[in-house]
C-alpha positions in Angstrom: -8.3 -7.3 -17.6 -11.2 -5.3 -15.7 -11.5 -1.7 -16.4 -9.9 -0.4 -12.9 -6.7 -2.1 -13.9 -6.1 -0.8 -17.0 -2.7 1.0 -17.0 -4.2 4.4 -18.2 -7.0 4.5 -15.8 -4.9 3.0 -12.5 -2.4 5.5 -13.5 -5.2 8.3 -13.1 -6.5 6.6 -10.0 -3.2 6.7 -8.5 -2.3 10.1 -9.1 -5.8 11.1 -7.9 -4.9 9.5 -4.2 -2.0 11.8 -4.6 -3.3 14.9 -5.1 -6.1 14.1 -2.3 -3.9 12.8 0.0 -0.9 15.2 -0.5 2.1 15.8 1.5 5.4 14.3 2.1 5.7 13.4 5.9 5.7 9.3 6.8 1.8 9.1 7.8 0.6 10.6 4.5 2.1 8.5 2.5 1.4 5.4 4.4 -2.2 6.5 3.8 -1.6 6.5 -0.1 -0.2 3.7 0.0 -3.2 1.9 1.9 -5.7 3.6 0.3 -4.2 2.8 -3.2 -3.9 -1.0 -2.1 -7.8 -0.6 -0.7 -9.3 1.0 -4.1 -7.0 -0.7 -6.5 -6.2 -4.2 -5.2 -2.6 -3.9 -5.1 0.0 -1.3 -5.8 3.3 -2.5 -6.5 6.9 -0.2 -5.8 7.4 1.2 -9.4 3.7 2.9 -9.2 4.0 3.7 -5.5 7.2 5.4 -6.2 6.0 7.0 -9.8 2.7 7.7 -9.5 2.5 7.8 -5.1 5.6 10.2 -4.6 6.6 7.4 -1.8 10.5 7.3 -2.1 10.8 4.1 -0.5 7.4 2.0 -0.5 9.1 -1.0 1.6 9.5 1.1 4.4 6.4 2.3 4.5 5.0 -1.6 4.1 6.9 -1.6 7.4 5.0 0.9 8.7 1.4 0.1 8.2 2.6 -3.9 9.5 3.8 -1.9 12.8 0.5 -0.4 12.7 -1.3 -3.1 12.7 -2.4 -3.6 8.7 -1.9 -6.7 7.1 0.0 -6.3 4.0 1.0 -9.3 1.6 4.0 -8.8 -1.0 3.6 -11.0 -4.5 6.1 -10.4 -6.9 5.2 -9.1 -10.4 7.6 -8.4 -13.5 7.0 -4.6 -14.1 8.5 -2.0 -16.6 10.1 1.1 -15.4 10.0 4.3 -16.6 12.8 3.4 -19.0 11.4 1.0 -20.3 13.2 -2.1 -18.6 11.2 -5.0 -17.1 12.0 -5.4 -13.7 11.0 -8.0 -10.7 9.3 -6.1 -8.1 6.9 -6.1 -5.1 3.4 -5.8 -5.5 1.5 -4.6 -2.4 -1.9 -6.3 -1.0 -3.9 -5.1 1.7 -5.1 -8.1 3.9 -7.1 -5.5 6.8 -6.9 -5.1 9.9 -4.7 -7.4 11.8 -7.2 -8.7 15.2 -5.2 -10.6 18.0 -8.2 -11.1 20.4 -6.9 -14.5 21.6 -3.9 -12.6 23.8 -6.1 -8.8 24.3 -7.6 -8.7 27.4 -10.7 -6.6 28.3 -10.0 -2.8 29.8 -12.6 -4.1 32.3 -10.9 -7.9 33.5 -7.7 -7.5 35.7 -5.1 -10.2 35.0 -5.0 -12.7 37.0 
């Protein structure tokens, strides 16, 4: 296991993005989410929701896909806070999604 992905050190990465990237509104914390999945590889819904303060990390998948990110789900098998192992969604940022086959340039009028 490298270093960054340790639980006690992505624990403190993730709670860093929080506090740097705080508030509670839908854009902010789409922007934890993707800049957790950028700086750590993957953030799954038990540390979005734990160590994030995102109360629903599907929805805001949704949201960065409507934006145009490219986000890939794996499932993991997690523990919760409790202590129970849980299937859940791991998060992976694929970039930015580019559909220059059907954009047309500002300057070209279609036809």
């Amino acid at each position: 296991m490298d270093k960054k992905n340790t639980p006690s050190l992505r624990k403190e990465a993730l709670e860093k993005i929080r506090e740097k990237h705080s508030g509670t509104d839908t854009d902010t914390q789409c922007h934890r989410l993707l800049v957790a999945m950028q700086s750590l590889g993957g953030v799954s819904t038990i540390e979005a929701n734990m160590h994030l303060d995102i109360l629903h990390p599907p929805a805001r998948k949704l949201n960065l896909i409507e934006r145009g990110h490219i986000v890939d789900l794996v499932w993991v098998y997690e523990e919760s806070a409790c202590g129970k192992v849980h299937r859940v969604g791991k998060y992976i940022y694929g970039g930015k999604a580019s559909y220059s086959l059907f954009d047309t340039p500002d300057d070209e009028v279609a036809a």
